[in-house]
C-alpha positions, 0 to 999 in steps of 0.5 A: 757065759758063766752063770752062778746057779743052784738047783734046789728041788724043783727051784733054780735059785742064782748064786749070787756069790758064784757070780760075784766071785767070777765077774768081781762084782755082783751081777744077775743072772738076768744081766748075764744072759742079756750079755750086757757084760764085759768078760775079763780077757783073761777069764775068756782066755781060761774058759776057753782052755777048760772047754778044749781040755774037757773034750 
């Protein structure tokens, strides 16, 4: 799962944007983690391309 994250200091602090911006609504991390999401096809699909080509 992509999670929108800044690391500010010794703070994690979401990203709210980040994940608005990749899901295409706003979503907690929270909700992220607990995979109580649908990824769209498509971003799989791109996800799954970007980690076989950064190997």
């Amino acid at each position: 799962a992509y999670i929108g994250v800044s690391f500010q200091g010794s703070a994690i602090e979401e990203d709210n944007k980040a994940n608005e911006l990749f899901y295409g609504k706003s979503i907690s991390n929270r909700t992220i983690l607990g995979n109580k999401i649908t990824v769209n096809p498509a971003v799989l699909k791109l996800l799954l391309l970007v980690k076989k080509v950064s190997k």
